[in-house]
C-alpha positions as CSV (number, residue, x, y, z in Angstrom):
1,X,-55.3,30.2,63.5
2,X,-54.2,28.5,66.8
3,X,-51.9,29.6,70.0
4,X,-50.4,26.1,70.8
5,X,-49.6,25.5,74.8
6,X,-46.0,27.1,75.6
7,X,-44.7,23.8,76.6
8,X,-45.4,22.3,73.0
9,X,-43.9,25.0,70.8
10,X,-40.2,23.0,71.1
11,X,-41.5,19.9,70.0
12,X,-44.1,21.4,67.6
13,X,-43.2,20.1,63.7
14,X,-41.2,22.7,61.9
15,X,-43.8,23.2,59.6
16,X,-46.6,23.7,62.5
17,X,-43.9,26.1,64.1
18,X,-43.4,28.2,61.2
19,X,-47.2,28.4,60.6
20,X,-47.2,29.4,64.6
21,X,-45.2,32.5,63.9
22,X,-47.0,33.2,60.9
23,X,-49.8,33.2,63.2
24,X,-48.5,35.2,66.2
25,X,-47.6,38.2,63.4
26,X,-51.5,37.8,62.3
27,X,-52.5,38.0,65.9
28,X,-50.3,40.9,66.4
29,X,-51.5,42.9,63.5
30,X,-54.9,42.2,64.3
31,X,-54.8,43.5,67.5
32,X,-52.9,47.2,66.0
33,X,-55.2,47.3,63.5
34,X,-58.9,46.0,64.6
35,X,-58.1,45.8,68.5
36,X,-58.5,42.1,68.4
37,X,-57.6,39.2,66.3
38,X,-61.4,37.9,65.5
39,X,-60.8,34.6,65.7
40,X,-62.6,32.2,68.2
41,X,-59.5,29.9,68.6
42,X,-57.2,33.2,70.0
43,X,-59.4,35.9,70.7
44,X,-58.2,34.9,74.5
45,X,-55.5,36.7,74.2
46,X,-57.4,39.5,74.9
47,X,-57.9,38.2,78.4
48,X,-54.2,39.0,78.9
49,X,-51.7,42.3,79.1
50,X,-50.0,42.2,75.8
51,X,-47.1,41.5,77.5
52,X,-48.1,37.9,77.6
53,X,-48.5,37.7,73.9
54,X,-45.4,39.8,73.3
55,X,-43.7,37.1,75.4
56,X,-45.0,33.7,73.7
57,X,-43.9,35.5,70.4
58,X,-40.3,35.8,71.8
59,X,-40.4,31.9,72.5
60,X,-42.2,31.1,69.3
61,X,-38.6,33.0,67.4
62,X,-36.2,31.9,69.9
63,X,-37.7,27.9,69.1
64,X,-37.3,29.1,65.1
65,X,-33.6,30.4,65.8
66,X,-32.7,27.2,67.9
67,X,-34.0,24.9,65.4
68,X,-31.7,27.3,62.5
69,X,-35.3,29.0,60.9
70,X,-35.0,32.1,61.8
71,X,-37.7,34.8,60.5
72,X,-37.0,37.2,58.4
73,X,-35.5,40.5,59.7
74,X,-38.6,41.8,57.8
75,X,-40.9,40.2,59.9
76,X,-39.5,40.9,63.5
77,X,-39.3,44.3,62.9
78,X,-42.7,43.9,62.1
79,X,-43.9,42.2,65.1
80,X,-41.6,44.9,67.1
81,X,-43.9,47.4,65.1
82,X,-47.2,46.1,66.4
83,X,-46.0,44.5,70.1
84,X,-42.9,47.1,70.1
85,X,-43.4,48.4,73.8
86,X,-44.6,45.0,75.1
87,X,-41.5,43.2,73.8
88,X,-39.6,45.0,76.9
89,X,-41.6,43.4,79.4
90,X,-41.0,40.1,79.3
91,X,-43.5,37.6,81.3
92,X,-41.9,34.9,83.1
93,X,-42.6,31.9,81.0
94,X,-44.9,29.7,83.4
95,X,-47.0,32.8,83.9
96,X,-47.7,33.6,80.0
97,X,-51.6,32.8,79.7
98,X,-51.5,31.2,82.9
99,X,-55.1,30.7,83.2
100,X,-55.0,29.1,79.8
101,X,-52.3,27.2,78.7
102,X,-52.9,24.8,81.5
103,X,-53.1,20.9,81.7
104,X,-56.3,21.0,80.3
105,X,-55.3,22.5,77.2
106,X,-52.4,20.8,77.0
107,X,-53.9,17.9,76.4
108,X,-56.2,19.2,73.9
109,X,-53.5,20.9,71.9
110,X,-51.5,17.0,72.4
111,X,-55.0,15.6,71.1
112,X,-55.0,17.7,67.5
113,X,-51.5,16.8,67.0
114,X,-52.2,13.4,67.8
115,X,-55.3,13.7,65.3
116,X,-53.2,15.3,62.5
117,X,-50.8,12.5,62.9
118,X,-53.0,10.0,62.4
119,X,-54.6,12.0,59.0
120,X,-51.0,12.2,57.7
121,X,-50.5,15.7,58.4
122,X,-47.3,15.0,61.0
123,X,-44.3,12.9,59.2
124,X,-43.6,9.3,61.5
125,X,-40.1,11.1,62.6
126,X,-41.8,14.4,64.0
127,X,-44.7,12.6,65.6
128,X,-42.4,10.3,67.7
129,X,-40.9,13.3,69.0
130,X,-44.1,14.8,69.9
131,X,-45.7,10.6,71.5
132,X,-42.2,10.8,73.5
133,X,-43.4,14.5,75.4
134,X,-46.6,12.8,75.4
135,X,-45.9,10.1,77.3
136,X,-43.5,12.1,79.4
137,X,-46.2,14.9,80.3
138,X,-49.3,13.2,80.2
């Protein structure tokens, strides 16, 4: 399970996106049912009002609608289930996990795609998407 950086989620590979939402409704669940997600890669989400995580989800669908996946209508009523009352109190974007989704981890997240690239994970089209941001942001 993995939060990508913000700023990565629109160039993300449509099949790293949809696992991204699959992940933010894990995340969510977690946190209703256990009070955390127990998972060393996103328990630092914790650090933050659920409002922040409430907010990256709301990117996360709105890159999904704008690339014509949409999720289900089964699952955002689920996520509005478990993040209902923090889905109203939308973080301004540059300030979601501000104090973690910062240069330093962009680069790392950049570094894993470039890894799973370079396994055969990420298709040739996708991944010259992704060096283009690279080389733009970095």
């Amino acid at each position: 399970m993995r939060i990508w950086h913000k700023d990565i989620l629109p160039i993300l590979p449509k099949s790293l996106l949809v696992d991204q939402w699959s992940d933010c409704m894990k995340i969510a669940k977690g946190i209703v049912s256990y009070g955390t997600p127990h998972d060393l890669y996103v328990n630092r989400v914790m650090d933050y009002p659920k409002e922040h995580l409430a907010s990256y989800c709301y990117i996360c669908k709105w890159v999904l609608d704008h690339n014509n996946m949409s999720p289900s209508q089964d699952a955002v009523k689920e996520l509005t289930k478990n993040l209902g009352i923090y889905l109203s109190q939308y973080v301004d974007r540059d300030a979601i996990f501000e104090s973690w989704h910062t240069d330093r981890y962009l680069f790392q997240c950049c570094s894993l795609l470039e890894e799973m690239y370079d396994c055969g994970a990420i298709p040739i089209d996708e991944w010259l998407i992704i060096e283009d941001y690279i080389c733009e942001k970095i």
